[in-house]
Structures are given as structure tokens and as C-alpha cells.
Backbone as CSV, one residue per row, in Angstrom:
resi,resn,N_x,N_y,N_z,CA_x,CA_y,CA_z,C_x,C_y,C_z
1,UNK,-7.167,26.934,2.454,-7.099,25.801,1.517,-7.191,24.495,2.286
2,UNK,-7.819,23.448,2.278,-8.332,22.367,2.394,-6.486,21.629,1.655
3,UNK,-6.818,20.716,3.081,-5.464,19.494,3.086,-5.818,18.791,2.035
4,UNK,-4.722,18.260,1.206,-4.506,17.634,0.263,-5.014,15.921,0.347
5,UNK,-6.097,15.524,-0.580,-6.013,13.308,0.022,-4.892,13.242,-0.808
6,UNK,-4.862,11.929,-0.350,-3.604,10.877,-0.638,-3.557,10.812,-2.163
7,UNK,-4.914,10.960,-2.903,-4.918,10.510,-4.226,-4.437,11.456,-4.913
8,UNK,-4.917,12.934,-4.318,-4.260,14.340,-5.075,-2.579,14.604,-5.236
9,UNK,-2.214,14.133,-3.812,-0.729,13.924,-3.336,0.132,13.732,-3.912
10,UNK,-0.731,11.809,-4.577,0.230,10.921,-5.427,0.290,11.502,-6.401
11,UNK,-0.935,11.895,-7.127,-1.002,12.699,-8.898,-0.118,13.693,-8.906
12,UNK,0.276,14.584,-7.692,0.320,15.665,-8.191,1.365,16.357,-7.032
13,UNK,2.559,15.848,-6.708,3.176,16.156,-5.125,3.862,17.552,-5.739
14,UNK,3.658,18.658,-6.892,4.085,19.652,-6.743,3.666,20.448,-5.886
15,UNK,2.066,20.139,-6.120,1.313,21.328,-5.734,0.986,20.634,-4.205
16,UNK,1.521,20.343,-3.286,1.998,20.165,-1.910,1.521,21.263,-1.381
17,UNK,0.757,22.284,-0.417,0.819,23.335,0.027,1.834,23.295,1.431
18,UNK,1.829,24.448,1.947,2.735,24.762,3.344,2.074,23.456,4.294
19,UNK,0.626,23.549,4.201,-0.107,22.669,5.402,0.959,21.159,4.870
20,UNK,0.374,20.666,4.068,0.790,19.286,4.010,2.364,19.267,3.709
21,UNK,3.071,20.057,3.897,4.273,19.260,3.807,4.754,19.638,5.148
22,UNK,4.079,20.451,5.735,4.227,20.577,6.937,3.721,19.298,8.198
23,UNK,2.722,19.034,7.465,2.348,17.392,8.057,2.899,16.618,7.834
24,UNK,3.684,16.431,6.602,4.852,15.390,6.474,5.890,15.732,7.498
25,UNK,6.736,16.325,7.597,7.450,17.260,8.025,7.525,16.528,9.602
26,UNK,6.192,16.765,10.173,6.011,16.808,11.460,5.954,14.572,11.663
27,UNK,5.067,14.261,10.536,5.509,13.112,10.576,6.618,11.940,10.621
28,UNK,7.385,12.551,9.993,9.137,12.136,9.956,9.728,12.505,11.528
29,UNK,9.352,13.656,11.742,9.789,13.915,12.762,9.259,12.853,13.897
30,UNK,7.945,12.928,13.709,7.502,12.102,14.722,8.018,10.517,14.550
31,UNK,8.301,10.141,13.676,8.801,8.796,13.112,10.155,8.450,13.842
32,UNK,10.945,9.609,13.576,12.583,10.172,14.506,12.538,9.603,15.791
33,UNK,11.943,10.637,16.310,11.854,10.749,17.713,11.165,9.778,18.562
34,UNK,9.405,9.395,18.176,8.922,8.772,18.848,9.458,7.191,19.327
35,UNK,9.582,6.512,18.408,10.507,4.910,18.940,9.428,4.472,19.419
36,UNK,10.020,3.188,20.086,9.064,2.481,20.786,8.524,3.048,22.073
37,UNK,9.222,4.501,22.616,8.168,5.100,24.192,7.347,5.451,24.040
38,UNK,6.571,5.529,22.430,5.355,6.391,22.464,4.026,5.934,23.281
39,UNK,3.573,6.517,24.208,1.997,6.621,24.599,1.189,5.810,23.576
40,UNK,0.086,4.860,24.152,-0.957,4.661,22.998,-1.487,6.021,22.718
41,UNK,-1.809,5.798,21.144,-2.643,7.119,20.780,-4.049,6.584,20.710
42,UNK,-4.419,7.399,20.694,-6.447,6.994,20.957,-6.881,7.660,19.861
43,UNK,-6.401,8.150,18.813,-6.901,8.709,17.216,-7.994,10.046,17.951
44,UNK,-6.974,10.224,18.261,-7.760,11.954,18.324,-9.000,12.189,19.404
45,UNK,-8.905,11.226,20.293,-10.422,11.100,21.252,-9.989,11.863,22.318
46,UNK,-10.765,12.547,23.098,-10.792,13.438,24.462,-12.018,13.561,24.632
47,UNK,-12.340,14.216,25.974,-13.603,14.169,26.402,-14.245,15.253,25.876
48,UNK,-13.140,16.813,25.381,-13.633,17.671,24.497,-13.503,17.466,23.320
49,UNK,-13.721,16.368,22.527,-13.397,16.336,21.038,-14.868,16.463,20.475
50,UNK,-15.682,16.403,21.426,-17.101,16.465,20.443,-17.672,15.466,19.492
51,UNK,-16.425,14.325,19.217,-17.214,13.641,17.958,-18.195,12.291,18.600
52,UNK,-19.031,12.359,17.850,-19.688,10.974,18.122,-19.071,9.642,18.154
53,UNK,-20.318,8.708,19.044,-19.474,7.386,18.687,-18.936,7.002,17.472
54,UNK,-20.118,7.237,16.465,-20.103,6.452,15.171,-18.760,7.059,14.276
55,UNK,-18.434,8.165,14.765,-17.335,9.247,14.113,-16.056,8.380,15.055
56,UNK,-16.285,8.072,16.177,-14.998,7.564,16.616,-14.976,6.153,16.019
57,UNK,-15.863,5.626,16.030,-15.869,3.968,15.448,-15.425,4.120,14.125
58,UNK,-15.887,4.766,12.967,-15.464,5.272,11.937,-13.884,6.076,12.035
59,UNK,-13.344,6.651,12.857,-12.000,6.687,12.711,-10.860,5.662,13.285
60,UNK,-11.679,4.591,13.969,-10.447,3.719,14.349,-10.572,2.471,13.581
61,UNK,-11.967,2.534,12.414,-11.376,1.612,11.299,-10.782,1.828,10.618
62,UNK,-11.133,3.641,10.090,-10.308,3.863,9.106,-8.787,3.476,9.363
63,UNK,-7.931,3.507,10.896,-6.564,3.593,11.249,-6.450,2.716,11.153
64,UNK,-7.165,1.604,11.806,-6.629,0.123,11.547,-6.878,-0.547,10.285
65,UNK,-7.775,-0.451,9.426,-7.829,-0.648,7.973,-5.992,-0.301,7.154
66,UNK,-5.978,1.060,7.294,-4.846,1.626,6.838,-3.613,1.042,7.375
67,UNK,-3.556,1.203,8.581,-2.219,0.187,8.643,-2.155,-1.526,8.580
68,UNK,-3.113,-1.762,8.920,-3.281,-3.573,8.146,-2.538,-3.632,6.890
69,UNK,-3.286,-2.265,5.503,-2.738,-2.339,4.642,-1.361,-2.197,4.309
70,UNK,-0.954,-1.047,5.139,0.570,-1.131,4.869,1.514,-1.943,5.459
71,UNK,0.896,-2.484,6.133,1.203,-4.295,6.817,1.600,-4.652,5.705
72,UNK,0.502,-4.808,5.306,0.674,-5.952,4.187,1.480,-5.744,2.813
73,UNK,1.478,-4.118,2.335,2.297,-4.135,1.571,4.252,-4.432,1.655
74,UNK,4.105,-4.983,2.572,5.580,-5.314,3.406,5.456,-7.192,2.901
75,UNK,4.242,-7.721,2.386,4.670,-8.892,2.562,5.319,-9.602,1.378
76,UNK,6.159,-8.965,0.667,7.039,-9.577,-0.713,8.019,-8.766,-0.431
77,UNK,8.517,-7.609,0.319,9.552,-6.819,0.341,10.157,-6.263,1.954
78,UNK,11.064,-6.313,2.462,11.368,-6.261,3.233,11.937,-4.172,4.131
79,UNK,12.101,-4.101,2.167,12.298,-2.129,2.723,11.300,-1.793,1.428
80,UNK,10.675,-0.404,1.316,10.122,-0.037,-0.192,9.983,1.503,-0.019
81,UNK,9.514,2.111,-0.979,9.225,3.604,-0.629,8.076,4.167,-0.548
82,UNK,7.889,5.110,-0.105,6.220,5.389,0.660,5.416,5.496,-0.945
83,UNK,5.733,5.842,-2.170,5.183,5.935,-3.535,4.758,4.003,-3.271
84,UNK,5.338,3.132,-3.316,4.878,2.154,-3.758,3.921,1.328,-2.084
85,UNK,3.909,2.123,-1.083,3.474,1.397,-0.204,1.839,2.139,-0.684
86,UNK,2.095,3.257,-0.916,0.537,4.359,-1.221,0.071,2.965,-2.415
87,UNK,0.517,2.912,-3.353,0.041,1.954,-4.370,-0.544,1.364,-3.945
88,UNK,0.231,-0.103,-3.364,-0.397,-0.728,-2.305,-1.914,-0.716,-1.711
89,UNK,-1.163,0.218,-1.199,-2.916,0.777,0.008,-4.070,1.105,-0.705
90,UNK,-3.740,1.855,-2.116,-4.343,2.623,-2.682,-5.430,0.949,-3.588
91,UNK,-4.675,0.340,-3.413,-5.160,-1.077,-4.914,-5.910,-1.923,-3.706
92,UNK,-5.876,-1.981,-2.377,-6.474,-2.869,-1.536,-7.237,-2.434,-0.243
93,UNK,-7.575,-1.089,-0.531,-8.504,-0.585,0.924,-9.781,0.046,0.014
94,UNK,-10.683,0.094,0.491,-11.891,0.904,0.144,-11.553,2.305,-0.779
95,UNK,-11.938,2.518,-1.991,-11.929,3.432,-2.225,-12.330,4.841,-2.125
96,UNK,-13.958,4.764,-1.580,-14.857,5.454,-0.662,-13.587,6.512,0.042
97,UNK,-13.308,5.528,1.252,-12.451,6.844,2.262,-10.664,7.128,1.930
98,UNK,-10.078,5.849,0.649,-9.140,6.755,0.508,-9.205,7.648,-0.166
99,UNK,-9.674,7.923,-1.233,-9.788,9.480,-1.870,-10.394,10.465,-1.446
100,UNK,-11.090,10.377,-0.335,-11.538,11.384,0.636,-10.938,11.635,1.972
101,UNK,-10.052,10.822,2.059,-9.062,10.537,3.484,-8.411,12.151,3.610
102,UNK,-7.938,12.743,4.571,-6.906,13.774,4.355,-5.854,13.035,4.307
103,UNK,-4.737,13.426,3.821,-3.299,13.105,3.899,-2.940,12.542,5.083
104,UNK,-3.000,13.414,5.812,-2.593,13.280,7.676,-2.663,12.287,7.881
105,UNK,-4.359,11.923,7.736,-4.170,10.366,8.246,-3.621,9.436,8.054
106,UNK,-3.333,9.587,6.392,-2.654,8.436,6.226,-0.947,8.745,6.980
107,UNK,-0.645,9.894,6.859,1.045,9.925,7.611,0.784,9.587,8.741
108,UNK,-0.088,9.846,9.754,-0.740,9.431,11.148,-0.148,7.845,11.216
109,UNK,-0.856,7.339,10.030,-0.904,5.842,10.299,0.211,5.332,10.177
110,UNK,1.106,5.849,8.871,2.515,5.504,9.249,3.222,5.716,10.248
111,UNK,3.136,7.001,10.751,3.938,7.460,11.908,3.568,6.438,13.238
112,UNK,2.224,5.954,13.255,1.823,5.004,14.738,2.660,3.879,14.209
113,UNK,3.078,3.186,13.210,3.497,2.106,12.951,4.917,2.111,12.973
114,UNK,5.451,2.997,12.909,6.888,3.455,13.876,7.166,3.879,14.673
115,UNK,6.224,4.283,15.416,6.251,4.559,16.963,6.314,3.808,17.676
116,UNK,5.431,2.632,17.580,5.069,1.467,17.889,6.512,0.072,16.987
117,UNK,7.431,0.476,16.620,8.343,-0.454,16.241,7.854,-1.718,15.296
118,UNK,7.074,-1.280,14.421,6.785,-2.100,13.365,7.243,-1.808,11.855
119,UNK,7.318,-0.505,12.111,8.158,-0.019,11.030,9.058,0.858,11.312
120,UNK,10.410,1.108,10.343,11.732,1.982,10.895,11.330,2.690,9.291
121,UNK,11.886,4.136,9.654,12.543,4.703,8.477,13.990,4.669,7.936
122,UNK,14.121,4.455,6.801,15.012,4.200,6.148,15.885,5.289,5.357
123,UNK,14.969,6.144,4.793,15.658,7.362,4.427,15.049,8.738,4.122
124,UNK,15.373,9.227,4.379,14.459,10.560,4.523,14.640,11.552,3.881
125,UNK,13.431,11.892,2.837,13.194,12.536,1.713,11.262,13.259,1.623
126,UNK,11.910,14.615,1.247,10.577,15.405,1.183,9.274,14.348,0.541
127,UNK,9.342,14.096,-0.410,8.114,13.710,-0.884,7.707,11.766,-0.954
128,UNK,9.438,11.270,-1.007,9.023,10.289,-1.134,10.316,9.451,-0.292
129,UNK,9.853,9.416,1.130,10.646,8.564,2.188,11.033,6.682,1.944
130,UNK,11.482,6.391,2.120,11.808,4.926,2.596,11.247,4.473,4.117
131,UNK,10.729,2.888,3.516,10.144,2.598,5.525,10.619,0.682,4.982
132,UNK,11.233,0.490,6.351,11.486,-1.018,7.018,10.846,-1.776,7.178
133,UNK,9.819,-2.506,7.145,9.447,-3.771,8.274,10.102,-4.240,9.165
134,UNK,10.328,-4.442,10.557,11.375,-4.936,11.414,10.499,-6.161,11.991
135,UNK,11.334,-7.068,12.799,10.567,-8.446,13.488,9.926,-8.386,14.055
136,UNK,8.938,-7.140,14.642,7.870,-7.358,15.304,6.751,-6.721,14.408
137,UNK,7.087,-5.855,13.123,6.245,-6.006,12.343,5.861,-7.281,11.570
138,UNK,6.921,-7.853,11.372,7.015,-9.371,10.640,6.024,-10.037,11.399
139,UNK,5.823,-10.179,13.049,5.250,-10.568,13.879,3.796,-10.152,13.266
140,UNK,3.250,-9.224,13.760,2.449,-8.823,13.520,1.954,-8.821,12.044
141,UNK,2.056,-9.383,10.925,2.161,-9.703,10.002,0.994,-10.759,9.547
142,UNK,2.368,-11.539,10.370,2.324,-13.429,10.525,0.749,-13.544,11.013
143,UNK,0.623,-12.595,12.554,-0.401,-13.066,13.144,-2.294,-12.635,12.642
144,UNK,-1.605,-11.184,11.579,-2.967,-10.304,10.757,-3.054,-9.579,12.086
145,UNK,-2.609,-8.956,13.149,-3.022,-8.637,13.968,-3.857,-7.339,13.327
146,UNK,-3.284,-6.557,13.026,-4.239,-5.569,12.315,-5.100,-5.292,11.405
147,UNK,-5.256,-6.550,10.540,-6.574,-6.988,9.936,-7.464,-7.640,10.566
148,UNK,-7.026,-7.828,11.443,-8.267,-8.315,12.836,-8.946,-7.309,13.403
149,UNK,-7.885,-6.544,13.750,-8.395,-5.078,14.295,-9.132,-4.048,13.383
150,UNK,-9.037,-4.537,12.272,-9.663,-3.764,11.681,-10.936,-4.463,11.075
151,UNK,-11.487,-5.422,11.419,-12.462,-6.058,10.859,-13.309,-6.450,12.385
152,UNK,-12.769,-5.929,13.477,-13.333,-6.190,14.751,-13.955,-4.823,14.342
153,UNK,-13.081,-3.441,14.139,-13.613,-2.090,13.995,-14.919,-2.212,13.012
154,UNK,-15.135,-2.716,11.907,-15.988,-2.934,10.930,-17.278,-3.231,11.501
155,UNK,-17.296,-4.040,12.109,-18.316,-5.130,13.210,-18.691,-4.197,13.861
156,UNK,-17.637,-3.578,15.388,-18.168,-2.352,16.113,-18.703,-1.114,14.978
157,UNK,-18.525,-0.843,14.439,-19.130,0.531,13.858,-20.141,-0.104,13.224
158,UNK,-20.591,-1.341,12.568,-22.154,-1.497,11.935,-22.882,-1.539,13.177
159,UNK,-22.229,-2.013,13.906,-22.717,-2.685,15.425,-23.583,-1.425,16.060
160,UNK,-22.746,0.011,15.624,-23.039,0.346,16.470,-24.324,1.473,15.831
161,UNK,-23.810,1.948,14.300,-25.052,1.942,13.652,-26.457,1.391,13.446
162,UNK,-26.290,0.312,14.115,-27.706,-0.476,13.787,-28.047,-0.197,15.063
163,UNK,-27.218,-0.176,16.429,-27.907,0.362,18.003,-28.773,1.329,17.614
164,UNK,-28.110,2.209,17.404,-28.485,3.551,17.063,-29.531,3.717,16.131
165,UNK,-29.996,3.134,15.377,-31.547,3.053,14.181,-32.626,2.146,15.438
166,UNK,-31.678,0.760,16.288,-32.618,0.457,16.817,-33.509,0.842,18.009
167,UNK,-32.328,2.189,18.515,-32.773,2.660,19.896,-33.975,3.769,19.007
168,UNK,-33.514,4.603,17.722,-34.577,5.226,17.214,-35.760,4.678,17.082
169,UNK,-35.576,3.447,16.717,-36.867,2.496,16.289,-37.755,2.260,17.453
170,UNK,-37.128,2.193,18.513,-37.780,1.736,19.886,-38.297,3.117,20.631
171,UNK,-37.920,4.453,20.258,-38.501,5.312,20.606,-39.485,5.981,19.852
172,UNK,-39.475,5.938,18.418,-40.961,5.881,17.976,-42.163,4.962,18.064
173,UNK,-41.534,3.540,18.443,-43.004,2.811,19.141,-43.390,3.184,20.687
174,UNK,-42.016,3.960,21.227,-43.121,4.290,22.392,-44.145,5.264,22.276
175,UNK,-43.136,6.440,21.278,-44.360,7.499,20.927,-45.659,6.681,20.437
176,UNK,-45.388,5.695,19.643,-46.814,5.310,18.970,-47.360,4.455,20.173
177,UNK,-47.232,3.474,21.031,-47.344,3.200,21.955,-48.790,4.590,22.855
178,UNK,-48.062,5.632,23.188,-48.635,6.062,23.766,-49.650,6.931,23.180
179,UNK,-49.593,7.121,21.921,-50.438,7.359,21.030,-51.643,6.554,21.286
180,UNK,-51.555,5.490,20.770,-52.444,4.250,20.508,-53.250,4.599,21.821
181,UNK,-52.490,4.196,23.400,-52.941,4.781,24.705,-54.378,5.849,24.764
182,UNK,-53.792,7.070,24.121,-54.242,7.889,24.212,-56.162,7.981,23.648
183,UNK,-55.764,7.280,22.514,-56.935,6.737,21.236,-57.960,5.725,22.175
184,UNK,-57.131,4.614,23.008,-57.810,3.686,23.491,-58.804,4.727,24.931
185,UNK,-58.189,5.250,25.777,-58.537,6.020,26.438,-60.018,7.047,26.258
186,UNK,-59.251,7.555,25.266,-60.335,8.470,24.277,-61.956,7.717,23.797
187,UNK,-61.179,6.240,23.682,-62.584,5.175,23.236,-63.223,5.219,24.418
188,UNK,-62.532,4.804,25.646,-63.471,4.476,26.607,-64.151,5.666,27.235
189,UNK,-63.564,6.637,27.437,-64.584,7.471,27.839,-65.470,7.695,26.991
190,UNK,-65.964,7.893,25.671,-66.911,7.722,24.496,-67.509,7.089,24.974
191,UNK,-67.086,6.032,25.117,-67.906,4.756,25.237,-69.005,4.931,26.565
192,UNK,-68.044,5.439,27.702,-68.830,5.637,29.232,-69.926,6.668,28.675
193,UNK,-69.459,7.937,28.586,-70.379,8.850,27.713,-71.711,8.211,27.092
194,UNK,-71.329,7.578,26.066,-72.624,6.739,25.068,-73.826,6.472,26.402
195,UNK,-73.098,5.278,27.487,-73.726,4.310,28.465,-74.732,5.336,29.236
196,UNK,-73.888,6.626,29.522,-74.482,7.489,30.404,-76.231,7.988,29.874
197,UNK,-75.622,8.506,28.473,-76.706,9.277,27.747,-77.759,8.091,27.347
198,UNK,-77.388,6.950,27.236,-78.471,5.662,27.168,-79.709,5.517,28.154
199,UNK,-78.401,5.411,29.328,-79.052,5.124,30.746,-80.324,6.624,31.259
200,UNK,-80.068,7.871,30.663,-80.384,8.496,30.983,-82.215,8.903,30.353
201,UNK,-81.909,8.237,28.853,-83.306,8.211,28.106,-84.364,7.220,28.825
């Protein structure tokens, strides 16, 4: 069975399977434990991960998109519960990748934002947790740091889509390039040919 999106989640948190509440699960936990020592995370990149650029550029907007948003749903309330931060997110990010998002990610994104001491948990409950803003989320707030980051990500990933059509583009004019070559080539010996059989009458 295929992980649950965020949108199925919200409609419908009975039908939760083992996987996803097991990803919650592991998220809280990670929320617990991690604090501020956590390692940067690099969203899933290794040298064996196989994915493309455009797949990595495309997952570190999606992360920074997502937590910008839940940035921001912090900015009229100081504690709230993960039901009204999903709202939130859900009323001001692309609709495209949240209803196709897996779950994970979005707990991913919470969990980096308490790892990283921008957000604390508050109380801890299967389906529907409590989360903090603390002063260096406030910080980070103030400054949009993560709507920056996520609109720098926007930039790099068209950026890097359009490389990528233009390096295609530049390798079918060489093919045609050497095409053309080939044609011009083809003329002139014709042509020598013609001179020969002229010269020869």
C-alpha cells in the first residue's frame, strides 16, 4: 500500500495505515530527541541515491517551500496544532505537490524545523500533536529566511531545467551542424566530379 498525502491524512486520519503512523511515530521521536545537535540534513542526497539534479532541485523546494509555510503559519499564534498548521500550508503552497506530496515529507519538514530549534513540541498526540514557535523561529520569521530559500530553490530548479533543454538544444545543432557539413562536402565533390567530366569532353 502506497503512503498516505497530507490531503488523504487530513480527510480521513482513520484509515492511517501501519506505514504512516509509523512515520509519525518516528517523527515525534525524531522531534524528542534530535534538538538543536542535529547534522544538516541534505533531503535524502548521497552519492548512491540515483536521483537527478532536477529531482534534487525539485526536492529542496519542495522542503523549503513547506517549511517557509509553516513559518508562517506561526505568524498570528504563538503555539497551534499540527490540524491547523496543515490548513495553513494546505491554503498557501502549491496545490500541484501538496496533494501528491507523501506524508513523510511533510513530517520530514516539521521534524527539520525542530531539530534545528525553530520549532518545539508541545504535546504529543497520535494524530494531532501541538508545535511552538521559539525566538529563533520568530527570528527566522522576521527575516523570511525560508521564503528566500525557497524562492532561491524555484530560480535554481527553472534554472536548471532550462540548462538542461539548452544543453539539448545545443546538441542537436551540432548534429545538424554536422549534417549540413556532410551535405556541403557531398556538394563539393559533385561539383569536382561535374569539372572533371567537363574537362574531360
Amino acid at each position: 500500500m502506497s503512503v498516505m498525502t497530507l490531503k488523504e491524512l487530513s480527510d480521513h486520519p482513520e484509515r492511517a495505515s501501519e506505514e504512516d503512523l509509523k512515520a509519525l511515530a518516528e517523527s515525534v521521536r525524531l522531534i524528542k530527541e534530535m534538538g538543536k545537535s542535529v547534522e544538516p540534513l541534505i533531503n535524502g542526497v548521497t552519492l548512491e541515491s540515483g536521483r537527478t539534479k532536477e529531482e534534487i532541485a525539485y526536492g529542496y523546494y519542495v522542503d523549503t517551500m513547506l517549511m517557509a509555510a509553516i513559518l508562517e503559519s506561526f505568524t498570528m499564534v504563538k503555539e497551534q496544532e499540527y490540524k491547523d498548521i496543515s490548513k495553513f500550508v494546505f491554503n498557501c503552497t502549491d496545490k500541484a505537490f501538496y496533494w501528491d506530496m507523501p506524508v513523510t515529507t511533510y513530517y520530514s519538514c516539521l521534524a527539520k524545523l525542530c531539530a534545528i530549534g525553530l520549532l518545539k513540541l508541545t504535546k504529543e498526540d497520535k494524530y494531532n500533536p501541538s508545535f511552538a514557535i521559539t525566538d529563533d523561529g520568530v527570528a527566522a520569521l522576521r527575516q523570511q529566511t525560508y521564503a528566500n530559500l525557497a524562492q532561491t530553490a524555484l530560480f535554481n530548479l527553472k534554472t536548471q531545467q532550462l540548462n538542461d533543454k539548452t544543453l539539448e538544444l545545443s546538441k542537436r545543432a551540432v548534429r545538424q551542424n554536422w549534417l549540413m557539413l556532410v551535405v556541403a562536402l557531398a556538394s563539393v565533390v559533385v561539383a569536382i566530379v561535374g569539372v572533371i567530366v567537363a574537362l574531360r569532353k
